[in-house]
C-alpha positions as CSV (number, residue, x, y, z in Angstrom):
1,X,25.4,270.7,-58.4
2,X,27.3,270.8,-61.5
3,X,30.0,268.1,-62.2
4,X,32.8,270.7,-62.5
5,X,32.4,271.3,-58.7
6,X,34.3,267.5,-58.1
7,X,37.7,267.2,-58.2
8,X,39.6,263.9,-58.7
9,X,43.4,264.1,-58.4
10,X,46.5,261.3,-58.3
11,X,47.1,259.9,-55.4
12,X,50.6,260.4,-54.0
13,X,51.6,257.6,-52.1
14,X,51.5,255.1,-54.9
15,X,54.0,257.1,-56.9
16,X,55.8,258.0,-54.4
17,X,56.2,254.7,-52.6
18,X,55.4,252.4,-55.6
19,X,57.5,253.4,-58.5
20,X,60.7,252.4,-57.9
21,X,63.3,254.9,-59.0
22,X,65.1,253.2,-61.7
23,X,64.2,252.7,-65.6
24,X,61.4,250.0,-65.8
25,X,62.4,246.4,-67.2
26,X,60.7,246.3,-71.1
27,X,58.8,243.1,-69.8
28,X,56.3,245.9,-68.1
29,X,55.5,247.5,-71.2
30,X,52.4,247.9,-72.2
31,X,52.1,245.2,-74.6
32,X,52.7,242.5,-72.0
33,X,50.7,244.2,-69.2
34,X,48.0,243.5,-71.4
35,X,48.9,240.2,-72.0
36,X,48.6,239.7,-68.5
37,X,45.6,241.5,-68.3
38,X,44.0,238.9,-70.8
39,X,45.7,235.8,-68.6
40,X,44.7,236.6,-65.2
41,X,41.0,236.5,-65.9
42,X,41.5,233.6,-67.5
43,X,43.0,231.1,-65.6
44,X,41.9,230.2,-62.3
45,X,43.3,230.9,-59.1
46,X,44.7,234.8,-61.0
47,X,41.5,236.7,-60.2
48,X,40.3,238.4,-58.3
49,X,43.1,238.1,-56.6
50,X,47.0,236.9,-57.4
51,X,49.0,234.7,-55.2
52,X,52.9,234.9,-55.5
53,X,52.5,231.1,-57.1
54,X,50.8,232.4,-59.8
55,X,52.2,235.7,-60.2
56,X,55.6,233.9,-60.0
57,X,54.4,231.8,-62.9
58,X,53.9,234.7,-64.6
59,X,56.8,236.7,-64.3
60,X,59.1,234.1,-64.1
61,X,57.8,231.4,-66.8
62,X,55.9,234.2,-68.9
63,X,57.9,237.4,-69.0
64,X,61.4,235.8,-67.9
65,X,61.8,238.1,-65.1
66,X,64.4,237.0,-62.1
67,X,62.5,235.9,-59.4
68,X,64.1,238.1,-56.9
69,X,62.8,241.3,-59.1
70,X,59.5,239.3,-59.2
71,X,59.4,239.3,-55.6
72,X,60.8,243.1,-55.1
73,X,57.5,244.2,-56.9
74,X,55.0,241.9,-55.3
75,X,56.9,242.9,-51.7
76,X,56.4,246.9,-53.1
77,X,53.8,246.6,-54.0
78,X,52.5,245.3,-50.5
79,X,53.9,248.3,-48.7
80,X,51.7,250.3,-50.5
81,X,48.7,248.3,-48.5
82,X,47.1,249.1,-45.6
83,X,48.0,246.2,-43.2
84,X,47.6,246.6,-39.7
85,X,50.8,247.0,-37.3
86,X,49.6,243.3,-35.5
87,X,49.5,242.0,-39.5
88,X,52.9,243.1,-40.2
89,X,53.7,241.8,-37.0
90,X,52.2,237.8,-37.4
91,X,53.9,238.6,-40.9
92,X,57.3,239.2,-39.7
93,X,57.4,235.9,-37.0
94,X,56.2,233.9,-39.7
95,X,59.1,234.5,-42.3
96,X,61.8,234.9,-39.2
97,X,60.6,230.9,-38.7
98,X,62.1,230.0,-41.9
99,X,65.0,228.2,-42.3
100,X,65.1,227.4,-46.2
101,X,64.2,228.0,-49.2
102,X,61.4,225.8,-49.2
103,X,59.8,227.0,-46.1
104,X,60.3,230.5,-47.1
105,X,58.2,229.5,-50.3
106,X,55.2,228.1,-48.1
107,X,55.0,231.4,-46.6
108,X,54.9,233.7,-49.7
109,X,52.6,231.3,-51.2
110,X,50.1,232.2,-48.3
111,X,51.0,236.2,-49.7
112,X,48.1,237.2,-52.5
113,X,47.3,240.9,-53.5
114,X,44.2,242.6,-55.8
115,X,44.7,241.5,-59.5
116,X,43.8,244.6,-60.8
117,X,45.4,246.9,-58.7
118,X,48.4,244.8,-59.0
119,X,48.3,245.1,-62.9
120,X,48.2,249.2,-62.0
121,X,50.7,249.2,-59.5
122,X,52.8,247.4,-62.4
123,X,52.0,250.0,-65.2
124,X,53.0,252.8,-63.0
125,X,56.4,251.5,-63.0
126,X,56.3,253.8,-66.4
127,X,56.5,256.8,-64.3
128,X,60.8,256.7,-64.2
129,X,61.2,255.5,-67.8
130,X,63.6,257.7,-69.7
131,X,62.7,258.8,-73.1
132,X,64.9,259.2,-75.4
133,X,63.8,263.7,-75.9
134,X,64.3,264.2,-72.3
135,X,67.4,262.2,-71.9
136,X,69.0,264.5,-75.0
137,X,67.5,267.7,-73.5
138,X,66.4,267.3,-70.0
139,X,62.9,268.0,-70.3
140,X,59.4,267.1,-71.2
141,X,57.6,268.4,-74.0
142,X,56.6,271.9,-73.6
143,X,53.2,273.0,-71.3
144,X,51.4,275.7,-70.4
145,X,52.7,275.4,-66.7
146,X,56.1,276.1,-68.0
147,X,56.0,279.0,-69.4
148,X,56.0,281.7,-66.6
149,X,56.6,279.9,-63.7
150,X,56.1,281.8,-60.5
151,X,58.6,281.9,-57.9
152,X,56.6,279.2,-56.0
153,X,56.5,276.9,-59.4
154,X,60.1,277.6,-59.4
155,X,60.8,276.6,-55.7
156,X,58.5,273.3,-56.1
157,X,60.3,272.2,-59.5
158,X,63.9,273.1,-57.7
159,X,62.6,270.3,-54.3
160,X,61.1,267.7,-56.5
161,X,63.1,267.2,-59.2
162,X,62.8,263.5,-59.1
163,X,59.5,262.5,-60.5
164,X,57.7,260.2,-57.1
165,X,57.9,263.4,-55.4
166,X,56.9,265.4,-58.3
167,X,53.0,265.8,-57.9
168,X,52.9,267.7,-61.8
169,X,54.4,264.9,-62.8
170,X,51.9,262.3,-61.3
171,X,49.1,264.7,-62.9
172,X,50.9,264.2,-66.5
173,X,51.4,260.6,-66.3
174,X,47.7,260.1,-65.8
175,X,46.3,262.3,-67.9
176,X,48.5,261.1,-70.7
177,X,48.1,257.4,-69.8
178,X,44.3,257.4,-68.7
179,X,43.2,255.1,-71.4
180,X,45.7,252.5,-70.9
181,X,45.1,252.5,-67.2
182,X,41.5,252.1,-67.7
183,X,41.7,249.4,-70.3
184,X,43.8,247.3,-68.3
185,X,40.5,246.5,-66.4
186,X,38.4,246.1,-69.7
187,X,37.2,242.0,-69.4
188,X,39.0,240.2,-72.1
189,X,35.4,239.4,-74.0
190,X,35.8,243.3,-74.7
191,X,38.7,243.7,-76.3
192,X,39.5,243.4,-79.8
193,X,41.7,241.4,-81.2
194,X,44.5,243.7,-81.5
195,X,44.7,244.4,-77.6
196,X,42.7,247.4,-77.6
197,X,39.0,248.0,-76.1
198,X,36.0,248.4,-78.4
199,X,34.4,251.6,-78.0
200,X,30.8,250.1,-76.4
201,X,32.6,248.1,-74.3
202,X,31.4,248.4,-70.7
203,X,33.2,248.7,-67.3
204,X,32.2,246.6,-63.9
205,X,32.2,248.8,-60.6
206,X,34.2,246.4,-59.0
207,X,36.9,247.1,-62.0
208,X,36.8,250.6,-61.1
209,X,36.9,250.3,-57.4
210,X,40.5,249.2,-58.2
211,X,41.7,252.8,-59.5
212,X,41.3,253.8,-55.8
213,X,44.9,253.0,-55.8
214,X,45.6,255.7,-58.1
215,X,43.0,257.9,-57.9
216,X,40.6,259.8,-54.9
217,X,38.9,263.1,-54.9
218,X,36.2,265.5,-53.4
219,X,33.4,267.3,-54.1
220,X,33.1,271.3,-54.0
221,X,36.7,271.2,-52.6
222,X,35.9,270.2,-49.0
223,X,38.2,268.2,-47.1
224,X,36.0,265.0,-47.0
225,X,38.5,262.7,-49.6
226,X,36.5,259.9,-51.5
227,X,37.0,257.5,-53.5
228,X,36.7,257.7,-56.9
229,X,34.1,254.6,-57.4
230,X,32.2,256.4,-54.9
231,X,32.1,259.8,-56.3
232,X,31.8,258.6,-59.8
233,X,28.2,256.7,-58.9
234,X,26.3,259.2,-56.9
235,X,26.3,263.3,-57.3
236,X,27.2,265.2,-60.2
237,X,29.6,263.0,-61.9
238,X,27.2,259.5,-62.1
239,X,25.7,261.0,-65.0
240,X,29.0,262.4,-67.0
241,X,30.2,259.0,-66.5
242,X,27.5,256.6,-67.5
243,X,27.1,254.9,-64.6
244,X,24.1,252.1,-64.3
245,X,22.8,251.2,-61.2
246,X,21.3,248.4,-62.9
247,X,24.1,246.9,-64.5
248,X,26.8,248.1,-61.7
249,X,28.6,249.4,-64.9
250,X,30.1,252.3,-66.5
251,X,30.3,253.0,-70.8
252,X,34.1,253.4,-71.1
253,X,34.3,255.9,-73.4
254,X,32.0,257.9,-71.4
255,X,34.1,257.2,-67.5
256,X,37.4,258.0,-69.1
257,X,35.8,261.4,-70.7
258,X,34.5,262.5,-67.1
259,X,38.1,260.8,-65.5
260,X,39.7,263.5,-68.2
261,X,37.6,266.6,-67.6
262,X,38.1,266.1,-63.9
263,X,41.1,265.3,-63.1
264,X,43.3,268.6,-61.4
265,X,46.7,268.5,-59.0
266,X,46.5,267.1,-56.1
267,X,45.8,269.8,-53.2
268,X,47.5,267.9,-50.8
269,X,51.2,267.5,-53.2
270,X,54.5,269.3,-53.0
271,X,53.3,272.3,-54.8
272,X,49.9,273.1,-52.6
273,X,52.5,272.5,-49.7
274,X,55.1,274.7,-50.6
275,X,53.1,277.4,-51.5
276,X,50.4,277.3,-48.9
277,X,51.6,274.6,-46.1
278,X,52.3,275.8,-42.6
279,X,55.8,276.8,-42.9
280,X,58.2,276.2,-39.5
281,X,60.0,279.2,-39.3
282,X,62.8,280.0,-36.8
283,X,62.3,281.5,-33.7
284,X,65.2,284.1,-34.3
285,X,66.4,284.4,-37.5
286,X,70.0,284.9,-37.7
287,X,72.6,285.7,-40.1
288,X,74.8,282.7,-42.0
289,X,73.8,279.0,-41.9
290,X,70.0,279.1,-40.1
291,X,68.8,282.1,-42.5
292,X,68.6,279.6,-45.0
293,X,66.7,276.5,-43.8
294,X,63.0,276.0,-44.9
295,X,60.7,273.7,-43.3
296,X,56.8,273.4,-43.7
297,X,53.9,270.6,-43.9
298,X,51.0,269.8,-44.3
299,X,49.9,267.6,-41.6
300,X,47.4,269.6,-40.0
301,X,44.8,269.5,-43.0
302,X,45.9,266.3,-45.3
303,X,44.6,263.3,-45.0
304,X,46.6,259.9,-44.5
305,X,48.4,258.9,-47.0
306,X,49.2,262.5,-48.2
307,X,50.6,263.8,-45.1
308,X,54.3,265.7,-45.6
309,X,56.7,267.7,-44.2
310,X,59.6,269.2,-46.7
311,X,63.0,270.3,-44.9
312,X,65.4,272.0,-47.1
313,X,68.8,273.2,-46.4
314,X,69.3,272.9,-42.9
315,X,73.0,274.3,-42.8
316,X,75.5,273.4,-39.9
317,X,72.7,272.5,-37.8
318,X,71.2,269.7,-35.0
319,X,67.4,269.6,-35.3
320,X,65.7,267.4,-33.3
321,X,61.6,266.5,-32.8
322,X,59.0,264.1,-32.1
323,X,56.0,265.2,-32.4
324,X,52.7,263.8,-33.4
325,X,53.0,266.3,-36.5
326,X,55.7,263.9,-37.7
327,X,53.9,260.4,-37.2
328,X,52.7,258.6,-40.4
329,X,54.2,261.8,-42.1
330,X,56.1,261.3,-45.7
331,X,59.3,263.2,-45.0
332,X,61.7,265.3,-47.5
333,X,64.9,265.8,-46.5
334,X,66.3,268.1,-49.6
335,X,70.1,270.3,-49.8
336,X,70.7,269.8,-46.2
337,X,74.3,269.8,-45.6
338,X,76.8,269.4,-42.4
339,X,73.7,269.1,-40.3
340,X,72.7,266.5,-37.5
341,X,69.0,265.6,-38.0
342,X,67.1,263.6,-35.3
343,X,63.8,262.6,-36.4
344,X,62.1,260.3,-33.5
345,X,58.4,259.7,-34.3
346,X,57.0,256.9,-36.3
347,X,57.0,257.8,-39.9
348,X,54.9,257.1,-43.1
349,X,58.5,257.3,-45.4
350,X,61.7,259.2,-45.9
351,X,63.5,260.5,-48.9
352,X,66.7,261.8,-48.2
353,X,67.6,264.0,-51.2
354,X,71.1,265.7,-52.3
355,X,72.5,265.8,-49.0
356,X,76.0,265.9,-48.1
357,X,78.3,265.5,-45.2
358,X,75.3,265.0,-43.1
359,X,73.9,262.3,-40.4
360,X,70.0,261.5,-40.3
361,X,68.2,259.6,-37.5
362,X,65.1,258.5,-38.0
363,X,62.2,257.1,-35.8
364,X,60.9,253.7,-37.4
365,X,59.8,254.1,-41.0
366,X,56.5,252.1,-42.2
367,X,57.4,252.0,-45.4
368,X,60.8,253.1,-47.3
369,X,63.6,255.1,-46.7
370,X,64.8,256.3,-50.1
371,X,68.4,257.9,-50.3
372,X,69.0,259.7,-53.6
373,X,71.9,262.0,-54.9
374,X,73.8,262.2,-51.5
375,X,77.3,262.6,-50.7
376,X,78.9,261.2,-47.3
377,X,75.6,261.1,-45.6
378,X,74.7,258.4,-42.8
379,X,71.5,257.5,-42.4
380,X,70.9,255.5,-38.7
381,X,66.8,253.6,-39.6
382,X,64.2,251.0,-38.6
383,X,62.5,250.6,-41.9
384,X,60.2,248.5,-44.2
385,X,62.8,249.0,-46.8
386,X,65.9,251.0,-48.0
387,X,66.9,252.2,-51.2
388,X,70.1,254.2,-52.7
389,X,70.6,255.3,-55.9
390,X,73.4,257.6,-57.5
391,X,74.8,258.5,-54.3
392,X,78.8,258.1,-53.4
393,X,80.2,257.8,-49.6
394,X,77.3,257.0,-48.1
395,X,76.8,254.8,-44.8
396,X,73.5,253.2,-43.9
397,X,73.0,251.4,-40.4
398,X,69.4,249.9,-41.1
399,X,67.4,247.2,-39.3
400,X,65.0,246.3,-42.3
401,X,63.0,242.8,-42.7
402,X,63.7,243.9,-46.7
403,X,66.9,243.5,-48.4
404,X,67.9,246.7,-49.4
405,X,67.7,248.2,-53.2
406,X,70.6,249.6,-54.6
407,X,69.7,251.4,-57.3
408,X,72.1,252.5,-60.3
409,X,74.6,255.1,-59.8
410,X,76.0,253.9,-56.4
411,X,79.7,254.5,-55.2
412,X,81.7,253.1,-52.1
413,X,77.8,252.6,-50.5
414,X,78.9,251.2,-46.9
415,X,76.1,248.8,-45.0
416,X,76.4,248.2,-41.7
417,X,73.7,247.2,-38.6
418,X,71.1,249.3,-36.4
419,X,73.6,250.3,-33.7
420,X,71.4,252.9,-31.7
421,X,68.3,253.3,-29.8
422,X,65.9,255.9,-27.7
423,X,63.6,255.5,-24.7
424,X,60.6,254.9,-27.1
425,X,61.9,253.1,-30.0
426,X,60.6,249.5,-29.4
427,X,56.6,251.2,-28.4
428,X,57.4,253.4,-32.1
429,X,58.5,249.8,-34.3
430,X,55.4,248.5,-32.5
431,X,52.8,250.9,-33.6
432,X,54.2,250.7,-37.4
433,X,54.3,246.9,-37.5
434,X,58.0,246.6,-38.0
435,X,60.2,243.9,-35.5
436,X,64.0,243.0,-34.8
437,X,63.3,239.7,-37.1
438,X,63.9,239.0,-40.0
439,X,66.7,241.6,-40.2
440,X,68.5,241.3,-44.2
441,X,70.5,244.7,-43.8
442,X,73.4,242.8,-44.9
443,X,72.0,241.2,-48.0
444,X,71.6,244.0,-50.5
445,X,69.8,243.9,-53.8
446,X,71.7,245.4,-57.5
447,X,68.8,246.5,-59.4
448,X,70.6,248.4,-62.8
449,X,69.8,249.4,-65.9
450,X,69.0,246.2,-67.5
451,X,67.7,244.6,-64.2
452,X,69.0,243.0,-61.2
453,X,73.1,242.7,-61.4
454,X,74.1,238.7,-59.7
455,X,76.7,240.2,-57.1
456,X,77.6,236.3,-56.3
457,X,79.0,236.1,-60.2
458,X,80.2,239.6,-60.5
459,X,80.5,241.7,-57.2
460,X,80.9,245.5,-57.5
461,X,83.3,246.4,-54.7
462,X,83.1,249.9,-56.3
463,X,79.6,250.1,-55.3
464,X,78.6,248.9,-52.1
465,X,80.4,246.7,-49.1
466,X,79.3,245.8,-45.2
467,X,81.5,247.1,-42.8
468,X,84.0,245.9,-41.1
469,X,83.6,245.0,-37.5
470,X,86.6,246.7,-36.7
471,X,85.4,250.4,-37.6
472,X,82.1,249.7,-36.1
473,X,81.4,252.5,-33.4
474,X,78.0,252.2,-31.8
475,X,75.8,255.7,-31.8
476,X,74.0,257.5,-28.7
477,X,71.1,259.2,-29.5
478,X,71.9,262.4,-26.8
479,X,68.3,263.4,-25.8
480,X,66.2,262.8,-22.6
481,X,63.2,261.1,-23.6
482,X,60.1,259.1,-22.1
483,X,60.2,255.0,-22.6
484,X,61.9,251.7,-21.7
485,X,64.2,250.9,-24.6
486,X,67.8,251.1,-23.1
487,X,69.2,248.6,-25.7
488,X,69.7,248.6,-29.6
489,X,66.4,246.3,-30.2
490,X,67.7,242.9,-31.1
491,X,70.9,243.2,-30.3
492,X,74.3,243.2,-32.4
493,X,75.2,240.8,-34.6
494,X,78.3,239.1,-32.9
495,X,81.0,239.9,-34.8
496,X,80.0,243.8,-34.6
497,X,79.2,242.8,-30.2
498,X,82.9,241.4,-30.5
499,X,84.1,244.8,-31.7
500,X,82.9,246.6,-29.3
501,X,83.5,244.7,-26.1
502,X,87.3,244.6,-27.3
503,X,87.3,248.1,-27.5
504,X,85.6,248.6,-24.1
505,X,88.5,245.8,-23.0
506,X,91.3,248.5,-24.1
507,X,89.5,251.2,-22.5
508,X,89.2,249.4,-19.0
509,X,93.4,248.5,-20.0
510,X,94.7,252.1,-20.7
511,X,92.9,252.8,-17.1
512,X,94.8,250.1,-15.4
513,X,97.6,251.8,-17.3
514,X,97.3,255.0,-15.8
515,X,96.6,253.6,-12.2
516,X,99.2,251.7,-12.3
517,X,101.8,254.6,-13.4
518,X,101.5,256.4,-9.8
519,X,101.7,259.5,-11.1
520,X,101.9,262.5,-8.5
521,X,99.2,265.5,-8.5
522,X,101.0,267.9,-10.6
523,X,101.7,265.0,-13.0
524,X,98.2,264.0,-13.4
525,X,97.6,267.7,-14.2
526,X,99.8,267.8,-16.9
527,X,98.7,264.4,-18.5
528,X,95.3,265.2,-17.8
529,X,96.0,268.8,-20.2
530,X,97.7,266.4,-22.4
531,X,94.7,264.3,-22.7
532,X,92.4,267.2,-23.3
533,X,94.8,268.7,-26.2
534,X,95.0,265.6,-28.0
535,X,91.3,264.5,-28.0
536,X,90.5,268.2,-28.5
537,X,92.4,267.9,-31.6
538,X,91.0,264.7,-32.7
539,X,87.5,266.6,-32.2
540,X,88.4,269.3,-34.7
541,X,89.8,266.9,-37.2
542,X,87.4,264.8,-37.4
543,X,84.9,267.1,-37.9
544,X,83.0,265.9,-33.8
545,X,83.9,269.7,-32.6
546,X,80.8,270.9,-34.4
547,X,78.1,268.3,-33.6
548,X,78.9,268.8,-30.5
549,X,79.0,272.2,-30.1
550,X,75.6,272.1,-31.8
551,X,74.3,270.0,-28.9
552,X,74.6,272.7,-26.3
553,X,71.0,273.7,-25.0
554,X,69.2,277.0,-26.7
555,X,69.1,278.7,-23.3
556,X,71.6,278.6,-20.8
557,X,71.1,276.7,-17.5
558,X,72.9,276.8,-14.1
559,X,75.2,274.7,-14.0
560,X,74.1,271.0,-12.7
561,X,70.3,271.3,-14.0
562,X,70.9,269.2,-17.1
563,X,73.7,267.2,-18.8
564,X,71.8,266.4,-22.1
565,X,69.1,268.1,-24.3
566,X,65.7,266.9,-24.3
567,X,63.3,266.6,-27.1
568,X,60.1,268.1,-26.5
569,X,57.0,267.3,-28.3
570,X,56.3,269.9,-30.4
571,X,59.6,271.5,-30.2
572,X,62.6,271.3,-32.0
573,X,65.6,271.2,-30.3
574,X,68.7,273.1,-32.3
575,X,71.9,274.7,-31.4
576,X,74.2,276.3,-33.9
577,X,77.3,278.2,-33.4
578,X,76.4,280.3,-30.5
579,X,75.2,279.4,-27.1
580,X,71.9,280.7,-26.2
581,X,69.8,280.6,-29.2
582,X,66.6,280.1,-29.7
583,X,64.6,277.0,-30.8
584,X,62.9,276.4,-33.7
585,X,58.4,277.2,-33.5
586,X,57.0,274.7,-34.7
């Protein structure tokens, strides 16, 4: 078997979940990464793995980064890991415990992560700097892929424009930045004294078991997904890439020549999904607003961690599933606009992207929601963590144990508690490790150009606030589903519980009112029309006449055989403008 028949591509979920979306701080440059390279393996307690003492130490004393940014990649960089639910669980009641400062510092300083890995994870952060070509013209340098894109290279650029969905752009980044990657994990007795490795240097196995974060592949293009170390020490590729069972070592120069000639797009990205995934069609097509929505995924083939499903311009829509299709799925939401999109399975992560006018509710997310270049959307989540960036008018009800990231380009961003829940909700945060404590929805995080922004010096009223109480309106989720949640989990935060029990208190008052008026029948007729009129009305105006409408059930049913939708496993439920259409195949 020749070593052309392996493939080894870049793993999506670190760029996807790991690179946060904004401009890298300089401190992350090359030059100090490799600083830091140099330090961790030589002082104790940094290797082989880093507590948050140490790497606080570092990033704090050494590269004078805040500590809360210091702490926003250490926490991201733990999302990435594969804890178990119970882990994140023991996790979560140990840091709800806390009731200072201090105490909270005992518990991080139990928190350690893989040096190496870490020191990748940290170079990645490169993925979203801007250079100064592409900010003048808005593109890379010229490659042969864009040339003569094909209608599918076409669709794939238009739906992953941003660059931790884009898998060519993951494929670029390595390729062009192999060599530093490797060298990060070149011992210091190997390096020159410039920084750089000497050509006869050699590489551990245990050094590059760590670009399993970035890296995996297969041979002869089967489905069985290694991991690099493995498929660089036995089968074709051990002897393109120098490997020694003797020494447990590989020749550098000869591992990144094989890493190079190897490495291909990931078959399991964006593009192999939008050109080849199971696409979810529509039942009955139809003229206008559903004509246009395009759904498909991957999840019957991928392996976790690369599992997707990409919804585009869902139009004037409700679309509702759970489905086992959807758990530990990374989920696109792209161009949707005035739609109503229920999502109730336990997710891998969610990026909502240039959306407008729209409301999204998710099941619990694992790992990050991730809100980019929407207008007036609200987004109802359970998640590890929530970040916004260049969107305007956007709500966010979110029960995270993370404070949330706003990134740059943020307008009149409004923050405001978890105020729903489903049958199943509580059994779904269970099974993804997330609980109602610590909840830090209302303590947001700037992150902008030039780092974090202090809000306590200089808030930006412009950019974000928390709601007030007295707008608060809880949300019913209006599907019959299997499970015992009957309560938003955790409860309200008082001042929100206030709200609502004095509005329930002027309900139960305008009743008494209209007791107490004694009107006869043919005046109760006429106020009752009145009634209708007016809230009729306030339905159209406020935009409630559609998601309503939207909720009636595809097929008609007698009347008295159900009051409220249901969503099916394995079925969407969706109503547009007529009555009696059909639902989604899934």
């Amino acid at each position: 078997m020749e070593a052309g028949s392996v493939s080894i591509w870049p793993r999506m979920e670190p760029f996807l979940l790991g690179a946060l979306q904004v401009a890298p701080t300089s401190k992350l440059s090359l030059h100090y990464l490799r600083k830091m390279a140099t330090y961790v393996r030589t002082r104790d307690g940094c290797f082989p793995v880093l507590g948050w003492s140490m790497w606080r130490h570092i990033a704090c004393g050494k590269l004078q980064l805040p500590e809360d940014l210091a702490w926003l990649y250490f926490e991201t960089f733990d999302l990435l890991i594969g804890h178990t639910p119970e882990e994140r669980l023991e996790w979560a009641e140990c840091l709800s415990q806390c009731t200072s400062k201090s105490e909270l510092d005992q518990q991080r300083n139990k928190f350690s992560v893989d040096t190496l890995q870490f020191l990748l994870f940290l170079h990645i952060q490169q993925l979203n700097r801007v250079s100064l070509r592409t900010s003048l013209i808005g593109e890379e340098w010229p490659s042969h892929r864009t040339r003569s894109p094909s209608p599918s290279d076409r669709e794939a650029k238009t739906s992953s424009q941003n660059k931790n969905w884009d898998d060519q752009a993951h494929l670029s980044f390595v390729q062009s930045h192999l060599v530093e990657i490797v060298e990060l994990l070149v011992e210091p007795g190997q390096m020159s004294h410039s920084g750089q490795a000497l050509r006869d240097c050699q590489i551990s196995l245990e050094a590059v078991r760590s670009l399993g974060l970035l890296l995996e592949g297969s041979v002869c293009h089967g489905r069985v997904v290694q991991p690099v170390h493995r498929l660089l020490t036995k089968g074709p590729l051990q002897t393109s890439a120098g490997y020694s069972a003797l020494t447990n070592s590989f020749p550098l120069h000869k591992l990144i020549s094989c890493l190079q000639h190897s490495l291909t797009l990931n078959p399991f990205g964006i593009t192999a999904c939008l050109r080849s995934g199971k696409k979810l069609a529509w039942a009955q097509q139809v003229e206008g607003a559903m004509k246009r929505a395009k759904i498909a995924r991957n999840t019957h083939l991928a392996p976790p961690g690369s599992k997707m499903v990409l919804m585009s311009q869902v139009f004037k829509q409700t679309l509702a599933k759970t489905s086992d299709k959807l758990t530990g799925a990374n989920i696109k939401i792209h161009r949707c606009s005035d739609a109503f999109i229920y999502l109730l399975s336990p997710l891998r992560s969610v990026s909502v992207d240039k959306c407008r006018d729209s409301t999204v509710v998710l099941g619990p997310v694992e790992t990050s929601v991730h809100i980019h270049c929407c207008q007036n959307v609200r987004v109802v989540c359970v998640a590890g963590r929530i970040a916004v960036g260049a969107s305007s008018g956007c709500t966010i009800h979110a029960l995270t144990p993370t404070r949330p990231v706003l990134l740059p380009g943020n307008m009149d961003i409004t923050l405001g508690p978890f105020h729903t829940f489903y049958p199943s909700l509580e059994d779904h945060m269970a099974s993804v490790g997330l609980a109602v404590v610590p909840n830090a929805w209302d303590q947001p995080l700037l992150l902008g150009t030039e780092g974090l922004v202090n809000t306590s010096s200089n808030p930006d009223p412009a950019c974000y606030r928390l709601l007030p109480p007295t707008e608060f309106h809880s949300l019913a989720v209006p599907f019959q589903m299997e499970g015992d949640t009957c309560e938003v989990p955790g409860g309200l935060p008082p001042p929100y519980q206030a709200a609502l029990d004095e509005k329930q208190k002027r309900i139960q008052n305008w009743q008494k009112t209209v007791m107490q008026a004694r009107l006869n029948k043919e005046q109760k007729r006429q106020f009752q029309e009145l009634v209708e009129v007016k809230f009729h009305e306030w339905l159209l105006e406020t935009g409630h006449r559609q998601e309503l409408d939207s909720l009636i059930p595809p097929t008609i049913a007698p009347l008295g055989a159900t009051d409220t939708p249901r969503v099916n496993d394995d079925k969407y439920i969706r109503a547009g403008q007529a009555v009696g259409q059909s639902p989604m195949a899934c």
